[in-house]
C-alpha positions in Angstrom: 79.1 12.9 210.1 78.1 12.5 207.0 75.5 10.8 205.1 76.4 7.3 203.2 76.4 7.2 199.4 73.9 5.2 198.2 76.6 3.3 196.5 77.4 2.1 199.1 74.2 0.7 200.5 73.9 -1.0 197.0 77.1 -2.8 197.0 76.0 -4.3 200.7 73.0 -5.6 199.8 74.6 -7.2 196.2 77.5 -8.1 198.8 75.0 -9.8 201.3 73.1 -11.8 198.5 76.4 -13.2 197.2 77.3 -14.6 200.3 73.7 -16.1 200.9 73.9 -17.9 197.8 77.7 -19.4 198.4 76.5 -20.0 202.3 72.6 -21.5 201.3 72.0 -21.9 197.2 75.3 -23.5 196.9 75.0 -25.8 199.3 71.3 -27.2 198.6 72.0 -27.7 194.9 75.3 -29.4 195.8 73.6 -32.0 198.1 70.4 -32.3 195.6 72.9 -33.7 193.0 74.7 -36.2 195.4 71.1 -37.2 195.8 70.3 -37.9 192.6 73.7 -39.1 191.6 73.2 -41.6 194.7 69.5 -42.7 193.1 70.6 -43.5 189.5 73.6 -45.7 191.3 71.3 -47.6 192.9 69.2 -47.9 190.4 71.9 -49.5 187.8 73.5 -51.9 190.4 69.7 -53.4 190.3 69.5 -53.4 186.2 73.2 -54.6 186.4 72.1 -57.6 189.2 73.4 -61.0 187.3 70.8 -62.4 185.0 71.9 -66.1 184.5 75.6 -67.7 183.1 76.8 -67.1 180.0 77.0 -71.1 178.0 79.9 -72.3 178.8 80.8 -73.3 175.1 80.8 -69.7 174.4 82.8 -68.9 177.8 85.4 -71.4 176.5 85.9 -69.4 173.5 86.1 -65.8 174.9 90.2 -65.4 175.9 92.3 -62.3 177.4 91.7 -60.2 180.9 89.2 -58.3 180.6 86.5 -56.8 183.5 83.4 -57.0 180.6 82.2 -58.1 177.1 79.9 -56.9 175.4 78.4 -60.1 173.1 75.9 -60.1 170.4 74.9 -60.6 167.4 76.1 -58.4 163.9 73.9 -55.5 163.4 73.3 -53.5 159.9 74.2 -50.3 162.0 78.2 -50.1 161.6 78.0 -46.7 162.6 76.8 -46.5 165.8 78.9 -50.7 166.7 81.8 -48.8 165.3 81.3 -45.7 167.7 80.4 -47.9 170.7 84.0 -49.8 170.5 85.7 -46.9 169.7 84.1 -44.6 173.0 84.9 -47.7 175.5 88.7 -48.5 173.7 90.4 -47.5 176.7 88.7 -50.1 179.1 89.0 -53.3 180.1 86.1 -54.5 177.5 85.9 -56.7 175.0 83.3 -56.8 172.3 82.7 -60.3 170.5 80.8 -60.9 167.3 78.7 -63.9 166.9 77.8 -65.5 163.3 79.4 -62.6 161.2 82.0 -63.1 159.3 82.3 -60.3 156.8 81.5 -57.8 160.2 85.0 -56.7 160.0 84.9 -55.8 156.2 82.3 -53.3 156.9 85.1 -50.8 158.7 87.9 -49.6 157.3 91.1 -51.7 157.9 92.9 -49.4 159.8 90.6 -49.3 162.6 90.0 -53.0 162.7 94.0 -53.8 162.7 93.9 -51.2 165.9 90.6 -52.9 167.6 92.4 -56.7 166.6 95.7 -54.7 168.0 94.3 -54.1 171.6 92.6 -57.2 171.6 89.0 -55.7 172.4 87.1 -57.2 169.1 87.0 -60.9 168.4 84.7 -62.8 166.0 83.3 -65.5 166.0 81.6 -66.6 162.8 80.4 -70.0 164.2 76.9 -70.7 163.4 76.5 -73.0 165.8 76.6 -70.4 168.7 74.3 -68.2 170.2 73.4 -65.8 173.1 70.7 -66.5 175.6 67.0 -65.4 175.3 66.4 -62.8 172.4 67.7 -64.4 169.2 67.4 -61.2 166.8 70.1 -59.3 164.9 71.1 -56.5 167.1 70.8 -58.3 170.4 74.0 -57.7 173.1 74.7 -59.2 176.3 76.7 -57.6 178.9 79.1 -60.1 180.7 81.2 -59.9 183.2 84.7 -61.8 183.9 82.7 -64.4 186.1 80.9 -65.3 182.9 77.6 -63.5 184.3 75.4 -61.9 182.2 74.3 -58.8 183.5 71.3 -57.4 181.3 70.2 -57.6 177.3 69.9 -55.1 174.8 68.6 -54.4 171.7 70.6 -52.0 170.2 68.4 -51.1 167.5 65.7 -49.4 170.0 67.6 -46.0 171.2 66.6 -46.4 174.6 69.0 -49.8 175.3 71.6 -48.3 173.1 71.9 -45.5 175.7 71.1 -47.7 178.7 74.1 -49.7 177.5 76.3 -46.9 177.4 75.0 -45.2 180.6 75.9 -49.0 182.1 79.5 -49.4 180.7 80.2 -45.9 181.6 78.9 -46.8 184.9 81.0 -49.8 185.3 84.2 -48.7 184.3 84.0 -45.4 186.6 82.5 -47.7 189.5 86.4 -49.6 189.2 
């Protein structure tokens, strides 16, 4: 007989090690992201736990189906407002305006005939109607279709702008 290469030997070993990693790494990492995919669900159904009841003046006002609104006050950054309606569009939210009325003459009038189109921004320039706790520009509510308010955020601090987009995502992917 003769002696292996040591090719051979070589492509064992790499062989071996490839099937370790499907049969172990693979596995463990899998499992470690279910884990932590599990934590951060938890841990928004307890942020997203209903804080109190929309007024029901405002409630009355608020028409069409929709799952969630996002509420608040006009804010000087029409950028970022203008991307956060744009990114949720497609879902079953609603964004209403309070005490603005020139909000929609800050966006070109293309894209406010298409947000008016699919119903998902209404405002409502009545000074006379406000939004619970936290009276500054920038404030947002997240409501639900029972007229529940599930958490507060001032979207001028970049941590609540992203918590309120990790919590929409959250909701409309949770359907």
């Amino acid at each position: 007989m003769s002696p292996k290469p040591e090719g051979g030997v070589k492509k064992n070993r790499l062989a071996l090690w490839i099937s370790l990693f499907i049969l172990l790494a693979l596995p463990a990492i899998s499992l470690y992201y279910s884990f932590q995919g599990s934590l951060l669900r938890k841990k928004s159904l307890v942020e997203l736990s209903p804080k109190g009841r929309l007024d029901p003046g405002l409630a009355s006002l608020l028409s069409g189906e929709f799952n969630y609104r996002v509420i608040g006050s006009a804010c000087e950054d029409v950028e970022r407002t203008g991307a956060l309606i744009d990114q949720f569009a497609q879902e079953k939210i609603q964004f209403v305006i309070l005490q603005d009325s020139a909000f929609e003459q800050r966006f070109p009038a293309r894209q406010v005939e298409h947000w008016k189109k699919q119903n998902i921004l209404l405002v409502l320039p009545d000074p006379g109607l406000h939004l619970p706790g936290d009276q500054n520009a920038c404030t947002f509510v997240l409501v639900n279709k029972n007229s529940e308010i599930l958490n507060h955020y001032n979207f001028t601090e970049p941590v609540d702008r992203r918590k309120l987009v990790e919590h929409l995502a959250f909701l409309v992917t949770s359907k």
